[in-house]
N, C-alpha and C positions, 0 to 999 in steps of 0.2 A: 828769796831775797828780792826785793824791788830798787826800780832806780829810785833815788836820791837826789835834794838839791844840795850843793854846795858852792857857796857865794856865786850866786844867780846863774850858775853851772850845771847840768843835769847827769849827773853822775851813775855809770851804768856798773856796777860793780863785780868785780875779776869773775866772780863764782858764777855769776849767772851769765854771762857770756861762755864764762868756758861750757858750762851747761846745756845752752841754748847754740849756739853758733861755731863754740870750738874755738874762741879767742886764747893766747897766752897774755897778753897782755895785761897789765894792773889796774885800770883803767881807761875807761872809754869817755872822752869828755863833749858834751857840746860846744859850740861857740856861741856866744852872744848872739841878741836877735838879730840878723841879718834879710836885708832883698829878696825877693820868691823868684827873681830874675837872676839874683846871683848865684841862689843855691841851685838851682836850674842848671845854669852853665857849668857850673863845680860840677853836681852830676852828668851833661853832658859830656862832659871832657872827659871823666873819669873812666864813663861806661865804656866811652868809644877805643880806650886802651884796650878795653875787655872784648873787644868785636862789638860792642851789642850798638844799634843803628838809632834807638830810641826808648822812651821810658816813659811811665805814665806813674804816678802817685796819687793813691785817691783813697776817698775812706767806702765800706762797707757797711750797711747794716745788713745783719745778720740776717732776717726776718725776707731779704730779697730771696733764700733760698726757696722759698714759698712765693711766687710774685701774686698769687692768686690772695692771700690771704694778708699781705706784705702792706703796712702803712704807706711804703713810699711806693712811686711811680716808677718802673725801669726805664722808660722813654722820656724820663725828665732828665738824667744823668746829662743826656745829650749836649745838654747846656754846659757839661763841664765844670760844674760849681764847687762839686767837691773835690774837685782836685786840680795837679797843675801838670805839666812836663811838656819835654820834647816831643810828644807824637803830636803831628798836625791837629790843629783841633777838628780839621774838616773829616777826616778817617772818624774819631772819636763819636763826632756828631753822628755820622752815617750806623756806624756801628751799631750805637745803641738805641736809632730810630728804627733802623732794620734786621739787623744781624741778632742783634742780643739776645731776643726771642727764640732765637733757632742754635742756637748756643750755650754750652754749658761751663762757659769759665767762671763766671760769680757763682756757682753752684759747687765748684771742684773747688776754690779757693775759699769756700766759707767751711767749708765741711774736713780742711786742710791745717794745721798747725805748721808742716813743713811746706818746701819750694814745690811749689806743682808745674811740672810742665804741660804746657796747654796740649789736648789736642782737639782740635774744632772737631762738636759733632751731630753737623751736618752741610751738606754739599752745599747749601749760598754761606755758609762759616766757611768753608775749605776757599770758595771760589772766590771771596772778599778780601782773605787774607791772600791768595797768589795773586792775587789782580793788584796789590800795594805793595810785593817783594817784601813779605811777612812771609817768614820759613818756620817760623817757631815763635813761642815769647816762655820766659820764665818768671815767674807769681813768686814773689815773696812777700806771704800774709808778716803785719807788722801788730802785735797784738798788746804791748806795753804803753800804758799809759792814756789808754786808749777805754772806752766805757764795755762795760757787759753785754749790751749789744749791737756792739760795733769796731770793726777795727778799721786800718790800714792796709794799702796795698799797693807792692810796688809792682810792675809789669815791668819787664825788659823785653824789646823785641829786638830779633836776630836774623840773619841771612842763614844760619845751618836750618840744618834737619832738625827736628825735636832727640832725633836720637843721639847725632852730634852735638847737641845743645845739652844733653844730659851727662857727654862725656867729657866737654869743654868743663862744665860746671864744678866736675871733680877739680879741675886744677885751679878753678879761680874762686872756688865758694867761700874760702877764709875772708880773704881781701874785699870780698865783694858783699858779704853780709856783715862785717865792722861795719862799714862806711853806709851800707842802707841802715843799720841800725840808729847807727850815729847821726845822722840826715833826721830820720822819726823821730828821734827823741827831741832833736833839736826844734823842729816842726811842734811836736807836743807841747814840747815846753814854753814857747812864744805865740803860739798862731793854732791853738789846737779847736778856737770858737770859726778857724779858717776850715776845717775838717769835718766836725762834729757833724753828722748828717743830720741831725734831729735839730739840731743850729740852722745849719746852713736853708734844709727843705723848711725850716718855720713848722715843726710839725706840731710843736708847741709854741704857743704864742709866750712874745716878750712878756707879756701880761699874767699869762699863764704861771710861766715858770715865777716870776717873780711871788705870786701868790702863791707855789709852791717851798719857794724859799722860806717864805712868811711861815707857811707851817709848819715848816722844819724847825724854825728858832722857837716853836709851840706857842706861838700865837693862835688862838681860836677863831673860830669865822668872825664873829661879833668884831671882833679888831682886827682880825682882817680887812672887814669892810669897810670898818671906821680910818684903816688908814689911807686904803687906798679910794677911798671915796667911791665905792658902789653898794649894790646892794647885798644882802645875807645873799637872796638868791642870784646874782650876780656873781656872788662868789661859788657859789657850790656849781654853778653852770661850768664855770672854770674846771672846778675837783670832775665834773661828769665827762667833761670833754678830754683830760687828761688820763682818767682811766680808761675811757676808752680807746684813746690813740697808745698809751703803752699797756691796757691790757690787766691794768692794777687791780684787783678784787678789792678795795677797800683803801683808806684814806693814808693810812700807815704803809699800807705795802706800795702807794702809788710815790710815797714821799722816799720811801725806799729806791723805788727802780730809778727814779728822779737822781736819785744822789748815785744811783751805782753808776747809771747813764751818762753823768757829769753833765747834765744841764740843768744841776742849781747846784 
């Protein structure tokens, strides 16, 4: 079962929470489009009942578990684009100019459906994170609504141990994966071209995608071009550059991944 809209609502439905997270509840509802500062603060408030000191929301693709082979850059993250929260941006920055390389959290949370608890692995990871009174963080991959290869991800970071952070978690993981849920969906649902890593890095040009639209509604190159005023090979430069960056064997599966992707 998937979520659902209902009157501009994103509606997460009883079964697949209780499925996925262990919800009883009947219903999990968004709210309206709302402030990236306000849902920030909602979050900060909330987490810090929970203990947890800070949080990070950001999207994934998949493909970084590979960074050798991986379209996007890991040292571009640094910039923060794809995502938002309360950890300093200057930690954030540092991190994935330095640290990230020598670390395997985007690699345990890709390769993860459930909450991973981090544990850095290797000594300037260990040393980075005691040098900013980071005892632990807990990963919860957010994977609804979200493209084939790419998800969400929330980071909590905490003053316990990882082990105590594992045991804390029993008591708060109902209450605290509602409300991450609920937050994503809502995120999805209004602001999700704010997320979209393939959006956000330009990995496809506006151009691009648009001319993949175009041949999704089965328009042929010939009108293609004609409408967008360049040339046949003008356009297929576009089809060349697009299979290449996601990888498409051909014009049908590249309009495929395009549409699984949600960038067109």
């Amino acid at each position: 079962m998937q979520p659902s809209q209902v009157n501009g609502r994103v509606v997460l439905s009883s079964q697949l929470a209780k499925e996925n997270l262990g919800q009883t509840q009947t219903d999990i509802y968004t709210q309206t489009a709302r402030p990236l500062d306000v849902i920030q603060q909602e979050i900060q408030n909330f987490i810090s009942t929970l203990g947890f000191t800070s949080f990070r929301y950001s999207s994934v693709p998949t493909s970084l578990a590979d960074t050798k082979t991986s379209s996007f850059e890991l040292d571009h993250r640094a910039d923060g684009r794809e995502g938002f929260g309360s950890l300093p941006d200057k930690l954030y920055n540092i991190y994935y100019k330095n640290i990230a390389r020598h670390d395997n959290l985007l690699q345990s949370v890709i390769a993860s459906n459930g909450p991973v608890f981090h544990e850095p692995a290797s000594d300037i990871a260990r040393t980075f994170y005691r040098d900013n009174n980071i005892n632990s963080h807990l990963c919860l991959p957010m994977r609804w609504q979200t493209g084939h290869d790419w998800f969400c991800l929330f980071t909590f970071q905490s003053p316990l141990s990882t082990e105590e952070l594992r045991s804390h978690y029993q008591t708060i993981q109902d209450s605290l994966n509602s409300r991450a849920l609920g937050w994503h969906l809502e995120l999805m649902a209004f602001r999700q071209h704010k997320f979209n890593p393939y959006i956000v890095r330009k990995i496809l040009t506006p151009r691009t995608r648009h001319i993949l639209k175009l041949a999704a509604d089965g328009f042929s190159s010939r009108h293609i071009a004609d409408m967008t005023g360049i040339s046949d090979n003008g356009v297929n430069y576009h089809y060349r550059e697009a299979k290449r960056i996601l990888g498409a064997r051909n014009r049908a599966h590249l309009v495929a991944l395009a549409k699984d992707q949600k960038l067109i």
